[in-house]
Structures are given as structure tokens and as C-alpha cells.
N, C-alpha and C positions, 0 to 999 in steps of 0.2 A: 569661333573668333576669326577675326580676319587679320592679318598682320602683311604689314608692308614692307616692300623692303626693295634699296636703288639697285638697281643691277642694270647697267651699258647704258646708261641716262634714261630707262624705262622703270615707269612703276610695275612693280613684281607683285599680284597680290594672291595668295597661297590661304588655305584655309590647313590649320593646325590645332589640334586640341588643347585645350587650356586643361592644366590639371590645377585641384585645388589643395590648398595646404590644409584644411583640415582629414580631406581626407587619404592625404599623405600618413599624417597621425595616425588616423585609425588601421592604418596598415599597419604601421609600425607597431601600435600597442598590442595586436591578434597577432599579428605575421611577421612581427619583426623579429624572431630565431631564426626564419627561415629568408630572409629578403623580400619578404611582399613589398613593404614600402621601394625597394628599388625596384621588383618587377610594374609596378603601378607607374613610376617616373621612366621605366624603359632605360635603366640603368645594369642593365642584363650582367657585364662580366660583376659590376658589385655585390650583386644578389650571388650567383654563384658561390665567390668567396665567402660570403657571410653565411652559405650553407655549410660547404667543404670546411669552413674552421670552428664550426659550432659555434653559430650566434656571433660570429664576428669575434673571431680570437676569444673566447668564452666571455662576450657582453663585452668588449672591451670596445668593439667597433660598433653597437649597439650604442654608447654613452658619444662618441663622439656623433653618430648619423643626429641623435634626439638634439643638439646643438645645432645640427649643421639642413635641418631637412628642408628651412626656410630656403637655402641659395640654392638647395638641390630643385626645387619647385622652381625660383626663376630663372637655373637655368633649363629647364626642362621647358619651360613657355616661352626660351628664346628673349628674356626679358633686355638682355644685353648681348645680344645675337651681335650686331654691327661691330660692336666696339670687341670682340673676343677674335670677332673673323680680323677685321685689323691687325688687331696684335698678333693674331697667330699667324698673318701675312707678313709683318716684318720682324716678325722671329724667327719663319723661317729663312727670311732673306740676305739678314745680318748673320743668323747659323745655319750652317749645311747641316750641324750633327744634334740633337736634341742637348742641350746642357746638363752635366751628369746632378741629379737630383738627389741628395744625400736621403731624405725622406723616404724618397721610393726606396734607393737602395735596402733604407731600415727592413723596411715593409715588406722588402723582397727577401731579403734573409729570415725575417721571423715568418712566412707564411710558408716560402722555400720549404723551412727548416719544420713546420708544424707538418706538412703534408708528407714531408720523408719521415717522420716521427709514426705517423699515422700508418704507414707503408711496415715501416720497418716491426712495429711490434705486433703487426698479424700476420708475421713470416717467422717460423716455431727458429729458436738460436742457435741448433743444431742443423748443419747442410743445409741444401738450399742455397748454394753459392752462386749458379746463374739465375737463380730467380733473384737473387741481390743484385748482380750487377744490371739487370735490364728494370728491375723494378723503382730502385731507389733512387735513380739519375732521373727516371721519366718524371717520378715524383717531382723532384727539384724542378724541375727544368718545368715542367706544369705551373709548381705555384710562382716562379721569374715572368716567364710569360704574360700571366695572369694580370699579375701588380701594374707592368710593366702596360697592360693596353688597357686600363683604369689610364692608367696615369697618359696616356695618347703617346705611348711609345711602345716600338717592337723589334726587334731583330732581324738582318736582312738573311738568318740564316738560319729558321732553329734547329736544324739538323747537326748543324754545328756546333748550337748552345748544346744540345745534349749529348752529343761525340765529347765534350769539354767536361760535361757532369761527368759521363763515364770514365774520361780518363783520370779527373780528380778520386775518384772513386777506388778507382782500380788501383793506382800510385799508392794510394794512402793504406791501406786495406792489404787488397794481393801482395803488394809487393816491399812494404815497409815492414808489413805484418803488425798494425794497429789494431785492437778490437775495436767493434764495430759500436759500443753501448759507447765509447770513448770519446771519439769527434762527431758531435752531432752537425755540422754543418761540412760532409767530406766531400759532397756532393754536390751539394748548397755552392761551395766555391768557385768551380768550374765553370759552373751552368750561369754566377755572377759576372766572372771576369769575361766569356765570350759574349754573353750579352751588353756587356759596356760596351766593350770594344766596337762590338758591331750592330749596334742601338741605330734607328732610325727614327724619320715621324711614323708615326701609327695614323688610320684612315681616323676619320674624326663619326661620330657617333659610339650608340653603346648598346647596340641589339644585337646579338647574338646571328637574328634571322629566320629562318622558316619555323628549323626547327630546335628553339628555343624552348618551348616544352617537354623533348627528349632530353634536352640536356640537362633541365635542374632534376627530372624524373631520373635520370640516370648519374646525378651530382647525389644526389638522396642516397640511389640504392647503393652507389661506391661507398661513403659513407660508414649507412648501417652496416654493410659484408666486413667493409675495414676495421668496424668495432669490433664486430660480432666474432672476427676473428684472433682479435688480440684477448677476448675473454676467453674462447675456444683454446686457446692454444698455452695462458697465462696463469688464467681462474683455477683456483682450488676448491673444494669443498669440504670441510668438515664430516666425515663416516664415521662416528663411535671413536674421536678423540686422535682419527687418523686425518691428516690433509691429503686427500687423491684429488688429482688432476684431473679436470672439469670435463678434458676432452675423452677420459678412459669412463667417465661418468656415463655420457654419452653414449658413446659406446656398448657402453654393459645395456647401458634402455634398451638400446635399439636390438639388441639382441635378447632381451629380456621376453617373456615365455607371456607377461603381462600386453607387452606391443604387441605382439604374434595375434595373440589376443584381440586384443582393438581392431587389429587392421582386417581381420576375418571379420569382425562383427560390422563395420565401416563397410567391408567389401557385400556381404547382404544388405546392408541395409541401400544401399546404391540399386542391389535388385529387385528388390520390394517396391524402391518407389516408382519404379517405371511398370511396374505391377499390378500393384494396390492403389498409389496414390503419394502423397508424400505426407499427409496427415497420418492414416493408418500405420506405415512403416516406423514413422517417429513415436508412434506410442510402442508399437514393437520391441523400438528399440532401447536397449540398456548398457550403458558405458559403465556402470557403476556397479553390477554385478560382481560379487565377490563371489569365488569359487568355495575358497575356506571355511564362509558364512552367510547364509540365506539370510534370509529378511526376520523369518521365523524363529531361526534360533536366535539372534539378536536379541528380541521382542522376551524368548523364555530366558536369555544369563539375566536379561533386568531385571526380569520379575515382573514385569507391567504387560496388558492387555495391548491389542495392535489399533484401539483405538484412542488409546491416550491422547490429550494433549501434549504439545511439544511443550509447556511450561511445564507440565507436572513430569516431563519424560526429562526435561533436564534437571531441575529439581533429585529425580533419582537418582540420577545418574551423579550427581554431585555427592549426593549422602552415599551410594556404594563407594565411589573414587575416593571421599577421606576414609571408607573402613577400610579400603584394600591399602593405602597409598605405602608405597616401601619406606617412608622416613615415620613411619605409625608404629610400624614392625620390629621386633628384634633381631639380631643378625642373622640366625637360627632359622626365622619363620621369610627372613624379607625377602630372599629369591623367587618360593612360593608366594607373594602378596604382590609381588611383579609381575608375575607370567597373569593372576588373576586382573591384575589393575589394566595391563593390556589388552587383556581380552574384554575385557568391558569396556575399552575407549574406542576398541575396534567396533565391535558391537554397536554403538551411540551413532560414531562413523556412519555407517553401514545406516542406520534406520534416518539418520539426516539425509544422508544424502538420496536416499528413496524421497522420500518425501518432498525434497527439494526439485526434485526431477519430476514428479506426481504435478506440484505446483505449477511446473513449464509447460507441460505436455496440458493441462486445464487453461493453459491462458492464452496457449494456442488455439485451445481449440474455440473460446470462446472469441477470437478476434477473425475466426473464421465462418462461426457463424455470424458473425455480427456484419462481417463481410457479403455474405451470401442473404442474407435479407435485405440490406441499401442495395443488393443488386435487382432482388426482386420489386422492389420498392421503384428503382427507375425504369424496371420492364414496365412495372404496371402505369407510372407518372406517362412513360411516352405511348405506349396504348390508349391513354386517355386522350391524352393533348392529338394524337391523327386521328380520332373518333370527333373532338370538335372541331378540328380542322375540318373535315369531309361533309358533317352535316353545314356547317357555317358556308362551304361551296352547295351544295344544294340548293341552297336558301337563294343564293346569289341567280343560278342557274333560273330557276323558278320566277 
């Protein structure tokens, strides 16, 4: 599209992509968790945030965009370019300083404060006192920032806005001796008040720049890690009526005799394929190997033949689990009718999950061969077609 525009009494004419409002929508409806509809409008830091605070403040920023994605499309096509640049020439002319925006400021303490929230509960509540003070003010001071050049305002200092986070921080915390679960915005205030103070205009646009792919790539993985470590650090789990801590859970795997296991059998199986092949090696190989109980014995606790159907094998296995089941039992017998009711579930276990693995390792190989015939299939198509190429020049030649 062409778009005109007066600049020094000369026509200005610029070619600019028109974007369309339906498929604004369609961004939003697939990729609106993550800011598609703003990365499609080139609305870059709002995508961002509607990454960083899940879905726009959990769908909240979500209900207002589906409202609002009509004025975001005109003005992304420049539809009132003229009349915006005007007023934002004699706004700044009439104001040196940006007019303090009560909205933003909203905005900037609820995202401020979600971002340090985010920080703060994948940092374990015991020690860890410098990673508090460098972690939680940056937070703040990130999500001020952020609001703040959405809305075409910045700071002439942000090294200052977050020496201001820090010291709110430290004041409140070190030295008043506040816990920390107590004032959720300690940092939030700081990183507000030096940003007022020393607010400017911000450049006008909203890309980010080169690399603007890194960044929602690396908005993502901050994210997931910042989750991943408040359940790490938080989560409990249920053991036999005890709650143990998610992260000693962990732990115990990793050191568990079963992993040691895995990662030898991973570790061959990496040598095979560069060996064998990667089809061969993969039927080789077996994750699901029980040391306790082969395939075989499985097959003789049930009592059934190794080539049963899986319907008549579960069926079995249904009718032994209510004769063994421990609530069948008397008090007397039901310790024995447990050790046997497990050993039959393990068993069942054990023969599914062969089986299920038999199935993969056949469906590979049939998409392999299926593979390797459309291959044969175009050797022989283009050997044809240069055999009537060559004669069809003879003819010509002749």
C-alpha cells in the first residue's frame, strides 16, 4: 500500500505494510497466551509482557486486547499517523516532562509486583540474602521499565531506577527487619518513585530490533526456569502418607540405582547407532526392562500364554486383582493378598509396557520401509524420464 504523507511542503510517499484485522484475530485466538497477535502488529514490548505475566496478567490483558485489537490494527497501518504526530508535537511543546499517568503507574505496580513475585518464590526462604538483594530490585525495575515504554515513556536513568529499587529493598528488609513474604511491593516502590521523578519521552515505536527473536526465546525460558523453580523448591509430594519435598524427591532419582541404569543403557545405545544404524540399535534397545521381573515370569504369575490377547490378558488380570485385592481379605491373610495383589500389578505392568514398546519399534520400522520404497520408486521415476529425455534428443538429432 502506498501512504502519503506532507513533510517540508513535499509529498512523502513510502511504501508500508497494511496489516489485516482478521488476521489480527487469528493470532490472538492460537497465539494469544503468548503475544502473537502483538508480534504480527509489531507491538514487541506488549507481547513481551503478555509472555512474562502469563497470558497478560492470567487472561486479564487477553479480554481487554479482544476489545481493543481493532485501534491496535489502525494504528499499526498509520490510519491516523498525521493527527497522533501533531498532538504528540504539541505535547511535547506545552510539556517538557511526560504527564504523570495514573494508569500506567497502576500497571506498573501490578506487573512491577507480579515479576518480583515470580523472582521471589523460586529463591528457596532460607539464605540466599545477596541473591535477594540483586535479584528482586532487577525484577521490579524490569517490569517499571517495561510499562513504562508501552505506554512511550522512559527514564533518563535506569541505573538509578534500580540503585532506588535496591535501596527500597534493603531499607525495608536489612534494616527495619520486615519479612520478606510481608510487603509485596518493597521494591516495587523505589524503582516507582525514581522512575517518576526522572520519566522522560520514550523514542516512539514498538520493535524491539534485530534481535527480537532472542528475546521472546529467552522471555519464555526465564519464565519456564522461574516456574520450574518455585515448584523445585515449594512442591511436596505425597510418599506412603508422608509430604517430602519435591526437591529431596529429585534428588533421591537422580541418585537412584534405576537412573544409573538408564543413562548406561542411553549411553550404548548412542554407540550402536553410530555402529549399526539407528533402526537396529532402537529395536536393541529397552527402557522398560525390569531387573526384579522378566517378561517371562510376568506371563507364568498370570497364568496366561505369551501370546494372549491384550483384552483376554486384561480381563485376567482383573479376575486375579479382585481374588487377591487386600479389602477381600481378613486381617490375618490381607498383608499376604498385598505383597501377592502387587506382584500381579507389577507383572501386568511389565507385559504392557513390552508390548507397547514392540508396537513403536513395528511402526518404525514400517514407516521405514515405506520410506525406502517412495525412494526407490523416484530412483526408478527419474531413470525413466533421462531415458525419454535422450531418446526424444536422438530423434531430434536424426
Amino acid at each position: 500500500a502506498v501512504v502519503s504523507t506532507q513533510s517540508t511542503g513535499e509529498e512523502c510517499v513510502e511504501n508500508k505494510k497494511q496489516y489485516s484485522l482478521c488476521k489480527a484475530y487469528f493470532w490472538f485466538i492460537f497465539t494469544g497466551f503468548v503475544g502473537g497477535h502483538h508480534m504480527y502488529l509489531g507491538q514487541d514490548y506488549q507481547a513481551v509482557m503478555t509472555i512474562t505475566t502469563v497470558a497478560g496478567l492470567y487472561g486479564l490483558g487477553l479480554i481487554v486486547d479482544f476489545f481493543s485489537l481493532p485501534s491496535y490494527v489502525d494504528n499499526a497501518n498509520g490510519k491516523h499517523a498525521d493527527y497522533q504526530r501533531e498532538l504528540r508535537e504539541l505535547t511535547r511543546k506545552h510539556f517538557p516532562k511526560p504527564r504523570v499517568n495514573l494508569v500506567m503507574l497502576g500497571l506498573q505496580l501490578i506487573v512491577a509486583a507480579k515479576f518480583r513475585l515470580l523472582v521471589h518464590l523460586a529463591i528457596p526462604l532460607e539464605g540466599y540474602t545477596l541473591l535477594r538483594i540483586a535479584a528482586l530490585p532487577l525484577a521490579t525495575t524490569a517490569g517499571v521499565l517495561l510499562v513504562g515504554r508501552i505506554y512511550g515513556v522512559r527514564t533518563s536513568s535506569p541505573l538509578l531506577t534500580l540503585l532506588s529499587s535496591v535501596l527500597s529493598y534493603t531499607l525495608l528488609h536489612l534494616v527495619l527487619g520486615v519479612p520478606n513474604n510481608v510487603v509485596p511491593v518493597d521494591s516495587t516502590s523505589g524503582a516507582l518513585l525514581a522512575f517518576t521523578l526522572l520519566r522522560r519521552y520514550g523514542n516512539e515505536g514498538q520493535r524491539i530490533g534485530r534481535a527480537r527473536k532472542r528475546v521472546f526465546v529467552g522471555c519464555v525460558v526465564a519464565v519456564v526456569l522461574l516456574q520450574g523453580g518455585y515448584y523445585y523448591n515449594n512442591a511436596t509430594v505425597t510418599i506412603e502418607g508422608m509430604q517430602v519435598p519435591l526437591r529431596d524427591v529429585v534428588v533421591e532419582f537422580f541418585d537412584s540405582p534405576a537412573w544409573v541404569d538408564t543413562k548406561l543403557k542411553l549411553a550404548q545405545f548412542y554407540d550402536e547407532v553410530w555402529e549399526i544404524g539407528f533402526i537396529p540399535a532402537l529395536s536393541r534397545l529397552n527402557l522398560f526392562a525390569d531387573e526384579a521381573m522378566s517378561e517371562e515370569v510376568a506371563y507364568e504369575l498370570l497364568g496366561v500364554p505369551a501370546n494372549i490377547t491384550s483384552t483376554a490378558l486384561k480381563k485376567r488380570f482383573r479376575k486375579l486383582s479382585l481374588e487377591y485385592h487386600p479389602d477381600k481379605h481378613p486381617p490375618e491373610t490381607r498383608e499376604a493378598a498385598n505383597a501377592k495383589f502387587m506382584e500381579l500389578k507389577t507383572a501386568y505392568d511389565v507385559i504392557m509396557k513390552m508390548r507397547s514398546y514392540r508396537t513403536k519399534i513395528e511402526s518404525v520400522k514400517v514407516l521405514k520401509e515405506m520410506s525406502d520404497r517412495l525412494n526407490r520408486f523416484e530412483e526408478r521415476y527419474k531413470k525413466k524420464k533421462e531415458g525419454q529425455e535422450g531418446s526424444a534428443g536422438e530423434k531430434t538429432e536424426l
